[in-house]
LOPA-625239 format. One record per atom (N, C-alpha, C, CB): residue in one letter; atom name; x, y, z. Coordinates in steps of 0.05 Angstrom, whole numbers, always signed. Glycine has a CB too. Example, Ala and Ser with C-alpha at 12.3 -4.5 7.8 and 13.67 -1.06 7.14 Angstrom:
BEGIN
 residu atome     xx     yy     zz
      A     N   +264   -114   +156
      A    CA   +246    -90   +156
      A     C   +264    -66   +156
      A    CB   +226    -89   +181
      S     N   +257    -45   +142
      S    CA   +273    -21   +143
      S     C   +258     +1   +157
      S    CB   +282    -12   +114
// end
This chain:
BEGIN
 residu atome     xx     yy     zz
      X     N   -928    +24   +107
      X    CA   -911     +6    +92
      X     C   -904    +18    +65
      X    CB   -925    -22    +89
      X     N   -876     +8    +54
      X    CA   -874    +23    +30
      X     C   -854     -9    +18
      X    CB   -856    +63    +34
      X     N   -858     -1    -10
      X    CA   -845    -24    -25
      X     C   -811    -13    -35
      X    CB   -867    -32    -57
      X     N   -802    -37    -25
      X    CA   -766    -32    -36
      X     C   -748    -53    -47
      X    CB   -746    -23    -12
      X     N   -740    -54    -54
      X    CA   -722    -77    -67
      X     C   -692    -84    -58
      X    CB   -721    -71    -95
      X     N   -686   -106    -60
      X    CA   -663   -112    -54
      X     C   -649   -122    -79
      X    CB   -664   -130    -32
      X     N   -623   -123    -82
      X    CA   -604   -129   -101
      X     C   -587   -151    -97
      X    CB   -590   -109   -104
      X     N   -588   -181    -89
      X    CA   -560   -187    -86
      X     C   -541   -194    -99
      X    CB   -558   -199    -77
      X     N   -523   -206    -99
      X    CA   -492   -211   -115
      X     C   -495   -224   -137
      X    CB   -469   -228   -100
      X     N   -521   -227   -136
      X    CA   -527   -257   -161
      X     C   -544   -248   -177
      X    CB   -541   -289   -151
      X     N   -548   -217   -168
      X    CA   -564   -192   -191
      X     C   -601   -213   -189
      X    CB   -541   -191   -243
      X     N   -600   -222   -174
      X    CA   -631   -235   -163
      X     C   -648   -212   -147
      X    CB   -627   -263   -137
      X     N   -669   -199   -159
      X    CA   -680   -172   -143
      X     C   -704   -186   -124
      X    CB   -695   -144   -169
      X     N   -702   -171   -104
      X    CA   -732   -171    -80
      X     C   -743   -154    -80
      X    CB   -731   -172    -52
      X     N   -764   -154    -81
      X    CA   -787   -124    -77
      X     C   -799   -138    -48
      X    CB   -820   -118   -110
      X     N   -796   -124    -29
      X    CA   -812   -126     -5
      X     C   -827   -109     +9
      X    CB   -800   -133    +10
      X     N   -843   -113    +27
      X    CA   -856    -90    +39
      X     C   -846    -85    +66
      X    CB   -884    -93    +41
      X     N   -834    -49    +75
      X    CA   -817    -54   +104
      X     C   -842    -20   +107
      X    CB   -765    -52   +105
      X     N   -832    -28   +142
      X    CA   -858    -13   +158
      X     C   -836    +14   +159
      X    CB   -873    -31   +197
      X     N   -848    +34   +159
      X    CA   -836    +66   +160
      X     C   -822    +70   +188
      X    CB   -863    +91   +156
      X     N   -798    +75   +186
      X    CA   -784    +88   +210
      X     C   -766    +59   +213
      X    CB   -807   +100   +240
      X     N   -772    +42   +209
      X    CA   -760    +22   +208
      X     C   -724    +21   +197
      X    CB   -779     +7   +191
      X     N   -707    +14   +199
      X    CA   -675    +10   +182
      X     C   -672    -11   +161
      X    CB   -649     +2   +203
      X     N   -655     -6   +143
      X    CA   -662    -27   +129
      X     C   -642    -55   +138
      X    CB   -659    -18    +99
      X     N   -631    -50   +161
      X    CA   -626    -86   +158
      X     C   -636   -105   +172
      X    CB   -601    -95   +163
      X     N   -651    -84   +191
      X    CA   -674    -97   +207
      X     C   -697   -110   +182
      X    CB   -690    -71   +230
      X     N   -701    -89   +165
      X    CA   -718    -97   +146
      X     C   -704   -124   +132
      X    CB   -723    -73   +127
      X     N   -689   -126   +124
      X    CA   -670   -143   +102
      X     C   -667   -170   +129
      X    CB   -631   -122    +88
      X     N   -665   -169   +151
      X    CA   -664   -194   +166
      X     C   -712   -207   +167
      X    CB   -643   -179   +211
      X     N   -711   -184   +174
      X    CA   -738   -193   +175
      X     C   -752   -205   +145
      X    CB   -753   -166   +185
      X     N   -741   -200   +119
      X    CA   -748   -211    +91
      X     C   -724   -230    +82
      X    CB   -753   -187    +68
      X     N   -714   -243   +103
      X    CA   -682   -266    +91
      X     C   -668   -262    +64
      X    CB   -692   -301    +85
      X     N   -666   -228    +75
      X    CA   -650   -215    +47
      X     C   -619   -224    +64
      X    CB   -657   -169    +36
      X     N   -597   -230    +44
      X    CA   -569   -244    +56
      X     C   -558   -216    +64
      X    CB   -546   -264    +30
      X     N   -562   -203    +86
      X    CA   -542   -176    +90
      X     C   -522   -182   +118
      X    CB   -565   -143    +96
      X     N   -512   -187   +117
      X    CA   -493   -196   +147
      X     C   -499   -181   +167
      X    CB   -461   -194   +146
      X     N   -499   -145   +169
      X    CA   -493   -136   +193
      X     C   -489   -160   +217
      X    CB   -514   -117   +199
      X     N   -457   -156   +224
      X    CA   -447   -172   +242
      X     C   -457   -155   +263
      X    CB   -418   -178   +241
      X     N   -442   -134   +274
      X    CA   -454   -118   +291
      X     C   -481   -112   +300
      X    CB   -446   -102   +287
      X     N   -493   -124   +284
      X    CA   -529   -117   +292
      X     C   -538    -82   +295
      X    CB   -535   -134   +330
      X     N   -526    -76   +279
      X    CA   -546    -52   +273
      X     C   -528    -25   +290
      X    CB   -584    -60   +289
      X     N   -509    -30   +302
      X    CA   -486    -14   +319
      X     C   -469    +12   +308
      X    CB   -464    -34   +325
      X     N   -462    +12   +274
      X    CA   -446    +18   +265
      X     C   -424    +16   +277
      X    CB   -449    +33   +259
      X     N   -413    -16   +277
      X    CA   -387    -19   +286
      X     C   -371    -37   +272
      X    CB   -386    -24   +312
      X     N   -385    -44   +247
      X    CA   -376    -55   +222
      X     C   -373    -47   +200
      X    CB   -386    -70   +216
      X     N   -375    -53   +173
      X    CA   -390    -51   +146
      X     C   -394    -68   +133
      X    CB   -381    -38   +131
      X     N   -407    -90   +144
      X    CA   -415   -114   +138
      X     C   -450   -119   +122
      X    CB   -412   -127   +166
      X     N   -467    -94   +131
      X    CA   -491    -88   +116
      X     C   -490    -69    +95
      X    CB   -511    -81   +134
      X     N   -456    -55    +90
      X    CA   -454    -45    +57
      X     C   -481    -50    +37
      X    CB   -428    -65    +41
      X     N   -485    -31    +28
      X    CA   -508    -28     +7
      X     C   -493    -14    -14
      X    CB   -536    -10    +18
      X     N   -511    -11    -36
      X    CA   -505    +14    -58
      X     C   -532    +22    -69
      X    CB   -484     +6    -86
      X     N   -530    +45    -74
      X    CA   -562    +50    -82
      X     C   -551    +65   -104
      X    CB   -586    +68    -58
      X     N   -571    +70   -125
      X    CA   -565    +94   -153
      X     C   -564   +110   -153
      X    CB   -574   +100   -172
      X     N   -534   +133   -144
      X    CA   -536   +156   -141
      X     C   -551   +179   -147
      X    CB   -523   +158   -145
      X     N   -564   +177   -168
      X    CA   -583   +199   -166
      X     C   -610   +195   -145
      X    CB   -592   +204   -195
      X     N   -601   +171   -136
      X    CA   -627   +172   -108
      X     C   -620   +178    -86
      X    CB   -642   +146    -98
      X     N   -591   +180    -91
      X    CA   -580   +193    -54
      X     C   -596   +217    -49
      X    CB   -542   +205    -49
      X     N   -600   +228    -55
      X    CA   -619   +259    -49
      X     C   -647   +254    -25
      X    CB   -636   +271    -86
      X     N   -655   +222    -38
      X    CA   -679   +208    -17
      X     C   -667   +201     +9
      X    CB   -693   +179    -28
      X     N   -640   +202    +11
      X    CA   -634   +195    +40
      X     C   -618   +218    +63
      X    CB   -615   +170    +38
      X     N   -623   +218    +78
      X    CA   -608   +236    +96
      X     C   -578   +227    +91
      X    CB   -617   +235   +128
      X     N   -564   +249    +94
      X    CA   -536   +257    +91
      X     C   -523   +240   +110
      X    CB   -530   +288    +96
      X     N   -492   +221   +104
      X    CA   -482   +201   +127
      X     C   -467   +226   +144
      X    CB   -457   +170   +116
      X     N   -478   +207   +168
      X    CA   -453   +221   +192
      X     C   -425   +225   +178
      X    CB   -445   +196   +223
      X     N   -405   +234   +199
      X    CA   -379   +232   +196
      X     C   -368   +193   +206
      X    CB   -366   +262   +218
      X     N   -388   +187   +230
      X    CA   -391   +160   +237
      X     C   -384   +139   +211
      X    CB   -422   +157   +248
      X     N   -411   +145   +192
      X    CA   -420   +127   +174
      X     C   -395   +130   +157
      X    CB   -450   +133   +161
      X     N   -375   +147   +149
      X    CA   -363   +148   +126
      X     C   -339   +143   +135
      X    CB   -366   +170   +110
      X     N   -330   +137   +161
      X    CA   -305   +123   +177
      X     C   -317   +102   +171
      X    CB   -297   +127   +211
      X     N   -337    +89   +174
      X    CA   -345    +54   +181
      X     C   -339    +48   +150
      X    CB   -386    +44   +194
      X     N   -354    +65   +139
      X    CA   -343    +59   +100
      X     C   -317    +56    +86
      X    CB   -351    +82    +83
      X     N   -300    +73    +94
      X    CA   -275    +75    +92
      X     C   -259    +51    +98
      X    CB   -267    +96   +105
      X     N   -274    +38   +112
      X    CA   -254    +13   +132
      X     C   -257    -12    +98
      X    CB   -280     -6   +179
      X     N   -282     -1    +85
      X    CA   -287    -22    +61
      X     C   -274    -19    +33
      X    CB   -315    -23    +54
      X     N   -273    -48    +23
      X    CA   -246    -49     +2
      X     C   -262    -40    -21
      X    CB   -229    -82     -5
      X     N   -288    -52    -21
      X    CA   -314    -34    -42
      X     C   -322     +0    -48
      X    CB   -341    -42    -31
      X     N   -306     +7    -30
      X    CA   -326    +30    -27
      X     C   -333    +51    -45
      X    CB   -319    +43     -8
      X     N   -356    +55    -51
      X    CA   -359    +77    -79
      X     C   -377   +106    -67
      X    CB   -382    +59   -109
      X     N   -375   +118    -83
      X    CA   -392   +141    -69
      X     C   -425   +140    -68
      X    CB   -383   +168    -84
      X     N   -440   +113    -73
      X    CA   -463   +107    -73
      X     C   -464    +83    -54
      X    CB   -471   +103    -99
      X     N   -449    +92    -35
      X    CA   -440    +71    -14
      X     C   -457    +77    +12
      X    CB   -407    +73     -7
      X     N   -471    +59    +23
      X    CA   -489    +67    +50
      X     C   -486    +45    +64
      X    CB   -520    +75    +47
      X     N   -487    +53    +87
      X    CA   -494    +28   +110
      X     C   -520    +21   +120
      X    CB   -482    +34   +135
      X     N   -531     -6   +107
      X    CA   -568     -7   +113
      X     C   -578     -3   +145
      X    CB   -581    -42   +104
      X     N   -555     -3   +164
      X    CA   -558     -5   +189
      X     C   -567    +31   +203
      X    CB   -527    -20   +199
      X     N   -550    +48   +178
      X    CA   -559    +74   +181
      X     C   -590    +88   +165
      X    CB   -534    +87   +171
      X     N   -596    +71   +150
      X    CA   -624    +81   +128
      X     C   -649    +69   +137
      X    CB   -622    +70    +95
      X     N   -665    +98   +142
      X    CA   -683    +93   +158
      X     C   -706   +104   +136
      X    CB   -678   +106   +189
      X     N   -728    +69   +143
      X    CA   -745    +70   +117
      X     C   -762    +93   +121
      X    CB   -763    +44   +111
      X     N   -767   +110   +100
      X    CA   -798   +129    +99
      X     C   -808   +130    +72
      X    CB   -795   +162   +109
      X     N   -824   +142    +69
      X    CA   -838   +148    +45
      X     C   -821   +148    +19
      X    CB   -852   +173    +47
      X     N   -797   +167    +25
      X    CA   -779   +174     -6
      X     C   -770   +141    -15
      X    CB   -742   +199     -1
      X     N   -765   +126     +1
      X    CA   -751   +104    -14
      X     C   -776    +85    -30
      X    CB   -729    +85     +9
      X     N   -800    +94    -30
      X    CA   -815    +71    -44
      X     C   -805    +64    -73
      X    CB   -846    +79    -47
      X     N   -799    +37    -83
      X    CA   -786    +32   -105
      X     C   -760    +30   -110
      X    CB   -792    +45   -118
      X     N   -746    +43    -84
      X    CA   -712    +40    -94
      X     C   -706    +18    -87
      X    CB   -690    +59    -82
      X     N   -674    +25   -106
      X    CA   -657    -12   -109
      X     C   -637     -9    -91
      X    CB   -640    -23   -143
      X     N   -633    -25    -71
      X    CA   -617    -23    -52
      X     C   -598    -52    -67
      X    CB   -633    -25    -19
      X     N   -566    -46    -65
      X    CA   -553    -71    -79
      X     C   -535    -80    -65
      X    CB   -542    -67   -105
      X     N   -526   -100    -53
      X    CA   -524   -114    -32
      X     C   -494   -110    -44
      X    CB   -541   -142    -26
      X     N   -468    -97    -26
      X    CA   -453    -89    -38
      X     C   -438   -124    -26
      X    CB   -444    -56    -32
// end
């Protein structure tokens, strides 16, 4: 287990505990963090949009070409832009702020 936080729209933070290998919107449904993924976890939305603080992108594996079509489709999109449906929890993210885009 590792501790992470959530961000939502109302700048209200969660610190929760999610099990390793795990995604985060499985995580974020399993702690009634508000993240929509409509698609359930498919990448066939961008409805579980995140943002994390770019100097922590380095803790996550690099998006597909997939992930940055599904992003593109969004009116938000920044270059600290991830899909929680693609981030898969391990060790590096203990402590990061995931912000509910």
């Amino acid at each position: 287990m590792v501790k992470i936080n959530f961000l939502d729209k109302n700048d209200n933070l969660k610190e929760i505990e999610a099990s390793i290998g795990s995604d985060l919107l499985k995580v974020s449904k399993k702690n009634n963090i508000n993240l929509e993924g409509s698609c359930g976890g498919e990448m066939l939305c961008s409805t579980c949009h995140v943002y994390i603080l770019s100097h922590h992108l380095k803790k996550l594996k690099k998006q597909t070409n997939e992930e940055k079509e599904i992003l593109a489709l969004t009116n938000n999109l920044k270059k600290n832009s991830r899909l929680a449906c693609q981030i898969k929890v391990t060790h590096k993210l203990k402590g990061l702020i995931f912000s509910i885009a």
